[in-house]
C-alpha positions in Angstrom: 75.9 118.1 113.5 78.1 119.0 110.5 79.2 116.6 107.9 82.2 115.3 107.6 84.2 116.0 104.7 87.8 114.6 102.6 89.5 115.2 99.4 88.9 112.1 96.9 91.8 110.2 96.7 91.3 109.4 92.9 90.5 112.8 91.9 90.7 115.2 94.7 87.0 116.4 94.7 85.7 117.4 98.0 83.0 114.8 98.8 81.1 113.7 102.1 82.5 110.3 104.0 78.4 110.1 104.8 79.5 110.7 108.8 77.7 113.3 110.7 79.8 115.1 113.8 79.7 118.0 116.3 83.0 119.6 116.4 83.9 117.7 120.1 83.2 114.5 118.4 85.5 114.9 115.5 88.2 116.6 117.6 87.8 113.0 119.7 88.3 110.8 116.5 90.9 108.9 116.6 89.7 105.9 114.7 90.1 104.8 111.0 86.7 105.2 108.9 85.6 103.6 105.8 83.0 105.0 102.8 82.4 104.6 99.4 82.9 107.8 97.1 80.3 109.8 95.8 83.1 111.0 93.6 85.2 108.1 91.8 83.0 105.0 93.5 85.7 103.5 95.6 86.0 102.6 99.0 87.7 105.2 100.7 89.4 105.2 104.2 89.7 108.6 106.2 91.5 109.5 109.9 90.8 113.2 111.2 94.1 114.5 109.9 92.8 113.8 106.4 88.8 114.9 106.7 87.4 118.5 108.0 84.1 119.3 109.2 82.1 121.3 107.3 81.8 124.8 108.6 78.9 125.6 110.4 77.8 128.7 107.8 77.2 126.5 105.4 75.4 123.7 107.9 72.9 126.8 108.6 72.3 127.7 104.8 71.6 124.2 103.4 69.3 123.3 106.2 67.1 127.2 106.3 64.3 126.8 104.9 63.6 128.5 101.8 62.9 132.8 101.3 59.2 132.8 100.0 58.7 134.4 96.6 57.4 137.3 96.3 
């Protein structure tokens, strides 16, 4: 599952809503979600037209595990 991401609405920073979605599940949102920012601290309401899903690249990369040193 990929996170779910918006825009701040204080300051614009990308920041996670803290919702977890495959790609059918968010294209099926059609509901109004709360969180509280990481960013500015405020509660926070997104709808899909507002929030992305994080693309699956960078899913992959933060959950490898890491290269071994050599």
């Amino acid at each position: 599952m990929a996170r779910v991401l918006v825009a701040c609405a204080q300051d614009g920073r990308v920041v996670h809503t803290g919702h977890h979605m495959t790609a059918a599940q968010f294209e099926a949102a059609n509901a109004r979600y709360a969180f509280r920012c990481s960013s500015c601290g405020d509660i926070h309401h997104w709808v899909r037209a507002e929030a992305w899903i994080e693309p699956a690249r960078v899913v992959r990369a933060a959950t490898a595990a890491p290269a071994e040193a050599e």
